[in-house]
N, C-alpha and C positions, 0 to 999 in steps of 0.2 A: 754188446749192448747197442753199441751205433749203427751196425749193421742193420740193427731189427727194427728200426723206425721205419722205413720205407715199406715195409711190409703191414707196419700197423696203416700207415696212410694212406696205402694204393685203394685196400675199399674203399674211402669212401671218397675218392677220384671216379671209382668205378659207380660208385652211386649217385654222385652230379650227371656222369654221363649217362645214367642206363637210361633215363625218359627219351634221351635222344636215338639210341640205340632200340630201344622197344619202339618207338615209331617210324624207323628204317626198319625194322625184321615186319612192323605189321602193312609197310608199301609192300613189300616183296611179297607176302603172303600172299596180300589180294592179288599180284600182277601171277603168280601163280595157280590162282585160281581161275583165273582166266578172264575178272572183269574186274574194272578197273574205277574205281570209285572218283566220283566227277566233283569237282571242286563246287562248292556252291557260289554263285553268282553274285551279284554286290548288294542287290536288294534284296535277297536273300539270306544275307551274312548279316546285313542291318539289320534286317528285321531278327533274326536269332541274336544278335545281341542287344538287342533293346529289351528282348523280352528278359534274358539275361540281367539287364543292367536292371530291371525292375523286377522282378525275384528275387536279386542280391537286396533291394529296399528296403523292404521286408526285414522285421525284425530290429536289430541294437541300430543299423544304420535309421532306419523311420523314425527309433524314438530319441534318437541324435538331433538330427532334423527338427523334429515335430517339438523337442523342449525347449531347442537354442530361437524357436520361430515363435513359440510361446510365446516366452519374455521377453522379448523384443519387442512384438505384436502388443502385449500389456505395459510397456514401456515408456512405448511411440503414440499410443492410443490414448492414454492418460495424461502422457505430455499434449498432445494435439487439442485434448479435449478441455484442459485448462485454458490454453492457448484462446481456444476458440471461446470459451465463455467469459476469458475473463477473470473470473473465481468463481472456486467453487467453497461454501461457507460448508462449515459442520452443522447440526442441529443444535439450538439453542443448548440441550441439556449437557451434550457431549460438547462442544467447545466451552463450557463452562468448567464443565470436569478434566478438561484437558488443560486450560489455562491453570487450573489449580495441582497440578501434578505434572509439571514441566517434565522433573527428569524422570520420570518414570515413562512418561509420552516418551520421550526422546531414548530410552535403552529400548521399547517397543520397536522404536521404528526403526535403529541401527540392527538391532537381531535380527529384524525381517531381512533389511538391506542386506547384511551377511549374509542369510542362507541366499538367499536370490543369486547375490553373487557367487556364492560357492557351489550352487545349480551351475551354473552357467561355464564355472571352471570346469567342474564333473562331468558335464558335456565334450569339453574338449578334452580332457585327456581319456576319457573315454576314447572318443574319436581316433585320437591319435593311436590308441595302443590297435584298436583294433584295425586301423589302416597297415602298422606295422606288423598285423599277424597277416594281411593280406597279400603284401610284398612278399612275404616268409616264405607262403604257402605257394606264390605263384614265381614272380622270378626273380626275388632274392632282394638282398642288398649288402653293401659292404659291411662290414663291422665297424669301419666310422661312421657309415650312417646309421646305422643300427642303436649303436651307443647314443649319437644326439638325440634321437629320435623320442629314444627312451627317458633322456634327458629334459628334453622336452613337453614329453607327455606330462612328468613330476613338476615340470613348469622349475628347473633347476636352472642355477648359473651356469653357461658356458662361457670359459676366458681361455680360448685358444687362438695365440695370432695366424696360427697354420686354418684358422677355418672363423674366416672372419665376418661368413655370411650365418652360419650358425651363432655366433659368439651377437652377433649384431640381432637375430632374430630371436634368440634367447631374452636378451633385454628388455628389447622392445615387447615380447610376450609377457613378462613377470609383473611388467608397470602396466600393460593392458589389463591384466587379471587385478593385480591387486588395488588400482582405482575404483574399478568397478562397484565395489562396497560405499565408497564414497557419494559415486552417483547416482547410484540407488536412493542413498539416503537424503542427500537432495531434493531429490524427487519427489518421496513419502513424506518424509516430515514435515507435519502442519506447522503454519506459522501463524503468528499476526499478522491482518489479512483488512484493508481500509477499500471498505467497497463503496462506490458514490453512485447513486442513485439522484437522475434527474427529476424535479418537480416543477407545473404549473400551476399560477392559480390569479386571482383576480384580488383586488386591493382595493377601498376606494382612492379615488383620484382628486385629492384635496384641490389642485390647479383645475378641476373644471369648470367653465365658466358657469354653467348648469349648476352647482352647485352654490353659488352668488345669489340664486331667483326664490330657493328653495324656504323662505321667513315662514317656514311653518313653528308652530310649538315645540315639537319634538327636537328641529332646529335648535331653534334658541335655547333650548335646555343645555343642550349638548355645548354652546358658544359661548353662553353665559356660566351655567350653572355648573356643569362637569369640573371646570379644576378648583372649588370649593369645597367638592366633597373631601370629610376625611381624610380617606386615604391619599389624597394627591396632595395637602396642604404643608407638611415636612419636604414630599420630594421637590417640589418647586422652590427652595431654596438652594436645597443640596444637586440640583442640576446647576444652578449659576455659580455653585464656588467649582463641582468638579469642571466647567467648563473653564473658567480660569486656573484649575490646579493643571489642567492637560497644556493648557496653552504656555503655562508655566514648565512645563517638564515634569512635573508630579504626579505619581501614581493616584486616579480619583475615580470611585465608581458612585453608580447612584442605582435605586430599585423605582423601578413600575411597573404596576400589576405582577408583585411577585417574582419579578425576571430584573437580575441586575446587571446595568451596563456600563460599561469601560467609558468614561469620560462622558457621553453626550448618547443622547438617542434618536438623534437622524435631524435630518430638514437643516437649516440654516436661515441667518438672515444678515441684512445690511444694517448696520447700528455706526453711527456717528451719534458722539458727544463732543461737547464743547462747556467750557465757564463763560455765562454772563452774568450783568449785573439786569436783573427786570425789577420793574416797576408796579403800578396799576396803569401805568400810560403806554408803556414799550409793547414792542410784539415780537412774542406772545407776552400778553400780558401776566402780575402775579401778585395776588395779597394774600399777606400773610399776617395774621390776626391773633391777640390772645385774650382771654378772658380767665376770673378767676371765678370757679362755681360755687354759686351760692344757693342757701337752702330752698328747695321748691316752697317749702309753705311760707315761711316767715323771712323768707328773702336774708338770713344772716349768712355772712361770706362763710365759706367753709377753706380757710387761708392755704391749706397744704394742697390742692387738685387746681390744675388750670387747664384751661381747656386751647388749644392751637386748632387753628384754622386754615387750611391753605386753599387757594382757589384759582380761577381764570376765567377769563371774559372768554376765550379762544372757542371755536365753533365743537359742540359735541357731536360727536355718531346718533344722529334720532334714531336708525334703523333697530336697535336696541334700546330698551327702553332701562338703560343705564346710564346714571350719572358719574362721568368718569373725570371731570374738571375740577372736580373740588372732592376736600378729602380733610379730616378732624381724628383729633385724637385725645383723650384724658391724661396727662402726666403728673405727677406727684411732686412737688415742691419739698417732700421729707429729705431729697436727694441733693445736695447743692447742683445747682449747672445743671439739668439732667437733657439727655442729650434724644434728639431727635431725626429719623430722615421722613419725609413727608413724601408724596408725590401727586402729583395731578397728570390727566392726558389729555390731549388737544387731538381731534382726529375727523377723517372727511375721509370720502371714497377715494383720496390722491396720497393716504398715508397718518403718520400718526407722531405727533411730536411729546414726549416726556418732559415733565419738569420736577428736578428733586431741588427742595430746601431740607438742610440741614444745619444742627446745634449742636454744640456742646464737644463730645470728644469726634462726632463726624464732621467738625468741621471743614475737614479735607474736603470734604464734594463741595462744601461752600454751596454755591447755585448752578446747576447742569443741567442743560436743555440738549437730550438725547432727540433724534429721530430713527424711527424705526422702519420695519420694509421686511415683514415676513418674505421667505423663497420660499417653494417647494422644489427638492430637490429628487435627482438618484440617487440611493446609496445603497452601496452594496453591506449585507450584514453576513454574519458570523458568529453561531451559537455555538459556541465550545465550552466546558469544563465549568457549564454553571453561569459564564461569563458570556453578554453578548455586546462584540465588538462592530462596531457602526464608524463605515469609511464613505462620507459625504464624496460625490463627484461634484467637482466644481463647472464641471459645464454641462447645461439645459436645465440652468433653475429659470424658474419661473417664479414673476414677484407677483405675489396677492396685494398689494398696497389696497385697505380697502375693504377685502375679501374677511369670508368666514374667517379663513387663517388667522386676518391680521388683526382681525376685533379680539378674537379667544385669547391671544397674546396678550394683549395689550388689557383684556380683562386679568388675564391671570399676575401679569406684573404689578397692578393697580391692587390687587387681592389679599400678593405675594407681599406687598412694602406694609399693605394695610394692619394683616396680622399678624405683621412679622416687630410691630410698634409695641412695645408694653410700656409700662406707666414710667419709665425713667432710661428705657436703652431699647436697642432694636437688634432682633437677630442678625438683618438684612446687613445692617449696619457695623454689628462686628464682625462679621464675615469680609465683609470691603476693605475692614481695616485690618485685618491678619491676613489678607491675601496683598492688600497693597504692601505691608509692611514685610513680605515672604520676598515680594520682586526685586528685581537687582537696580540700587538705586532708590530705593523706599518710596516716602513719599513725594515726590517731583509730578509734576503736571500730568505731561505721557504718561505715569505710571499710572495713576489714577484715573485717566479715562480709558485706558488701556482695559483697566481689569475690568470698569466698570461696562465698558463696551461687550466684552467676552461673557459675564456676569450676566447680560442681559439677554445677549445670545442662546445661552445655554439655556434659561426659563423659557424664550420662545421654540425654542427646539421641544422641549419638554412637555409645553403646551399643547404642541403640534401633535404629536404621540398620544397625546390624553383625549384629543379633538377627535383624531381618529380610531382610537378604538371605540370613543363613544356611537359613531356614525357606523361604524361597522356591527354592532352588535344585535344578534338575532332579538325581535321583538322587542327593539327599542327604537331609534328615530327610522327607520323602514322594517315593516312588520314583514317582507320578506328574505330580508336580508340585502344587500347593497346594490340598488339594480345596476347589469351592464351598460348601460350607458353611463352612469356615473361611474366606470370601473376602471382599471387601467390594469395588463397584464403582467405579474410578476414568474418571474422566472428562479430557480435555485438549484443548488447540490446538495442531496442527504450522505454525510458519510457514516458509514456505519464500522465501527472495530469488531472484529471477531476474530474466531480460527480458522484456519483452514489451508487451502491452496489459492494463489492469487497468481497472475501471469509472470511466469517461469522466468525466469533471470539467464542470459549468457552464461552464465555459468553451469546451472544445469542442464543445458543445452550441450556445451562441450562435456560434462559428465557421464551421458548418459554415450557419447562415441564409442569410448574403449570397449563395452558391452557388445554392441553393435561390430565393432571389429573383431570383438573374440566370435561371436557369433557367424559373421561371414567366413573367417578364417575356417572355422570348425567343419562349418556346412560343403565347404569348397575342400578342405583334405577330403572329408568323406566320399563326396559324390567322385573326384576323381580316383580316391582306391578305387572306390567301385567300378567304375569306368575302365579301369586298363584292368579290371579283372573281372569283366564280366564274363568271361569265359569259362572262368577257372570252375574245378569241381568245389561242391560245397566240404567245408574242411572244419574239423573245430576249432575254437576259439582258444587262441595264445595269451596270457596275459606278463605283456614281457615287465611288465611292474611288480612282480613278485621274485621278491630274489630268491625264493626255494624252488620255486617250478623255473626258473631262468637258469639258475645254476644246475639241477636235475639233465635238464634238456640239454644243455650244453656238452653236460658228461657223458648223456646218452652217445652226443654226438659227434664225439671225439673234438672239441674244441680241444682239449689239453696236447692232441699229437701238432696243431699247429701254431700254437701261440707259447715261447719260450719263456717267459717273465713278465714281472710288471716292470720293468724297469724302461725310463723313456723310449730308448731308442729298438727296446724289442716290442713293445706297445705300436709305435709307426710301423715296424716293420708286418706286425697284423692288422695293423688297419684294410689292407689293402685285400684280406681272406673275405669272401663274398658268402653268404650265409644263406641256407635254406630253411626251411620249414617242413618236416615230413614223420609222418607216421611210420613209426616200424616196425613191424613184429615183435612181438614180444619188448619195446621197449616204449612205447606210444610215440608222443609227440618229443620230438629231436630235433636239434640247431644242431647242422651239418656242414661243412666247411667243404668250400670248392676253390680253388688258385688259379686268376685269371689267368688266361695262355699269353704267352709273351709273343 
């Protein structure tokens, strides 16, 4: 029996060698025929195997190529192209539907990711086997490389310390491939997506001195009359308390025209108060008068209604034809003590001074002589979530002392105290007193001119807003709307929420590598199979991935006369049997075994 091994194994020794033997017997042939075949030249040899190397292209190697250049190409182009815009949004109807079906978007876009990636694996091991049938066919390889090779193609584990470039290349292939799904999905999957969009546009420009000249009707309507209407006559109180609830630390919003704001709605001003005692003699002057009403026809007193009076000598605004120095009111004697705040203005082109007398449970303001001093300011706003927030800059105000501004205030605070009196309490008034009685400290002096400073602030601010929307409105005090010269330029950001792709993160950036690397890798085994076999004759296709045509082939090929066991050490011992690839008679395609020569 052991005799007769070397008999089974000399053919196919004799079979490694016969190519080389059949190309010695066909030199000799020709030298016998008497001429002698002349070796081709260099550029000659190039040019037959370039034409070679692109014949070999042709085919599984092209569509290797042309898939793994695809995806990539569709990748990098998609990435570039968000890059480059910025975002890209969905159409209103589809990011609607997609916000509404999260996961079902997101198993969408992970499937895609998956096959993409699993393209791109099929690529390579593609690649791989058919590089290994090309070695086969042409000039062999060991049976340890043969085994990684194919290890490799299945994208398997190798942990062998004897081969720690394979074992290293193994790894690093498995985590290329199977990221890949990852970074895909990155990519695809839309997100929430905050696009900002710049705008300009024009404002009037309350601080222009032009606007000081303009005592037309349509004017004064707007200076006088606008914060009486209706709708403004609530928020003008409810701006002076949110304006001491912010200054206090409490959450306080207020509405105008429809839109409600987070503490204040822009502009500012300089307000100083102070306690004095006045007179009819002091300055500014102050009387303060009562009467009990009595019947118009028959002159009998009517004991429960008295009539209060408050007043000043101090100089008024003639440029308006408002009287703002004196100021009455009806109260009802039904109520014991019934409690009053009054207010008169004092005002000139140089500013505007306040005076409140108060009774009863406001006795706290007692007598306060405020001076006021509208700004116009910058401030930057913020319309979010319903809510618009307004951040005053404190530097490049501008003080109107004087101006349109400062008369509109000082009407609407005159307005504000007037209507805000009923026949035994004032709105105005217990507002003062629940915001005084909120601060840290109660009622003490500071606290009290504190709020009522802040209080006052906030009505001017409010008034400000009300001034200007009147002057801005089409077909109301300019019939064409706000001319450029009265204009001042405003500038903003629109953001808008949607779906889609917005500029790509670091992260999908490195995600999208591994792809990329399996993709080079693939292209580069390929091109050079083909390169060191552009010579070779065209041969069929091996797929050493099938373990029925691998094992088949094998047996054709007498692997059994050289490989002893699987057992470790007879495993090394054939590693080192070198493998072919050949057709044979009657047995087709055979893995043939050759024993390097010592």
């Amino acid at each position: 029996m052991h005799s007769g091994q070397p008999d089974q194994f000399t053919p196919f020794l004799d079979r490694s060698s016969s190519p080389e033997h059949e190309s010695i017997s066909d030199d000799k042939n020709s030298l016998r025929g008497g001429t002698a075949q002349t070796p081709l030249q260099g550029s000659g040899r190039k040019k037959l195997e370039l034409q070679g190397f692109l014949s070999k292209l042709l085919g599984w190697p092209a569509i290797i190529i042309a898939g793994q250049l695809m995806l990539q190409l569709a990748a990098w182009t998609f990435f570039a192209v968000v890059q480059s815009r910025g975002s890209i949004p969905l159409p209103s109807p589809a990011a609607a539907w997609v916000q509404g079906h999260v996961h079902t978007v997101t198993f969408i876009s992970t499937q895609i990711s998956t096959i993409l990636a699993a393209c791109s694996s099929f690529f390579f091991s593609w690649g791989v086997r058919q590089s290994i049938a090309l070695h086969l066919h042409g000039s062999g390889m060991s049976l340890a490389q043969f085994a990684s090779s194919v290890k490799l193609s299945s994208r398997s584990l190798i942990l062998d310390p004897r081969k720690r470039k394979w074992s290293t290349l193994s790894v690093v292939l498995i985590l290329l491939t199977g990221v890949q799904a990852a970074g895909w999905s990155s990519l695809l999957t839309p997100l929430v997506i905050f696009m900002d969009t710049p705008i300009t546009g024009y404002e009037i420009d309350l601080s222009n001195p032009s606007l000081r000249e303009l005592q037309t009707e349509r004017v004064h309507e707007c200076v006088v009359n606008s914060p009486n209407l209706p709708a403004f006559v609530v928020g003008k109180a409810e701006s002076g308390s949110a304006a001491v609830k912010a200054d206090l630390g409490f959450p306080a919003s207020l509405t105008l025209l429809d839109e409600s704001f987070n503490n204040a709605t822009g502009f500012t001003a300089n307000v100083d108060c102070a306690f004095q005692q006045l007179t009819p003699n002091t300055t500014p002057s102050m009387t303060f008068q009562t009467y009990n009403v009595r019947e118009w026809d028959d002159g009998l007193q009517l004991g429960n209604i008295s009539y209060y009076r408050l007043s000043s000598d101090c100089p008024n605004d003639e440029r308006f034809a408002t009287n703002l120095n004196s100021s009455e009111v009806y109260i009802s004697m039904d109520v014991p003590n019934p409690s009053t705040l009054l207010m008169v203005a004092c005002g000139s082109a140089d500013g505007y001074t306040l005076i409140f007398q108060s009774s009863g449970v406001y006795r706290f303001m007692q007598t306060m002589v405020c001076t006021l001093t509208p700004e116009v300011t910058n401030t930057t706003v913020t319309y979010s979530g319903g809510i618009v927030n307004v951040t005053t800059s404190a530097n490049g105000a501008v003080s109107d002392a004087g101006g349109p501004v400062s008369f509109s205030a000082v009407t609407t605070i005159y307005n504000m105290v007037r209507f805000a009196q009923a026949t035994y309490s004032s709105v105005m008034g217990d507002q003062l007193e629940a915001l005084v009685n909120a601060a840290p400290g109660q009622f003490t002096d500071a606290n009290i001119l504190a709020v009522t400073e802040n209080y006052l602030r906030g009505v001017t601010e409010y008034s400000g807003s009300v001034l200007r929307a009147c002057l801005s409105g089409l077909n109301s005090t300019f019939t064409d709307g706000v001319p450029l010269d009265l204009s001042t330029p405003v500038t903003g950001m629109v953001s808008t929420q949607t779906i889609g792709w917005a500029h790509i993160s670091v992260i999908t950036f490195l995600g999208l590598i591994p792809g990329t690397l399996v993709a080079i890798l693939t292209i580069c085994i390929v091109a050079v199979a083909i390169a060191q076999h552009a010579r070779d004759t065209e041969s069929e296709t091996f797929d050493a991935s099938d373990p029925m045509y691998l094992i088949t082939a094998a047996a054709a090929g007498g692997l059994n006369n050289v490989i002893a066991g699987t057992e470790a050490g007879q495993l090394r011992a054939a590693e080192a049997v070198h493998l072919h690839l050949k057709n044979m008679p009657g047995r087709g395609q055979t893995l043939y075994p050759t024993v390097p020569s010592v």
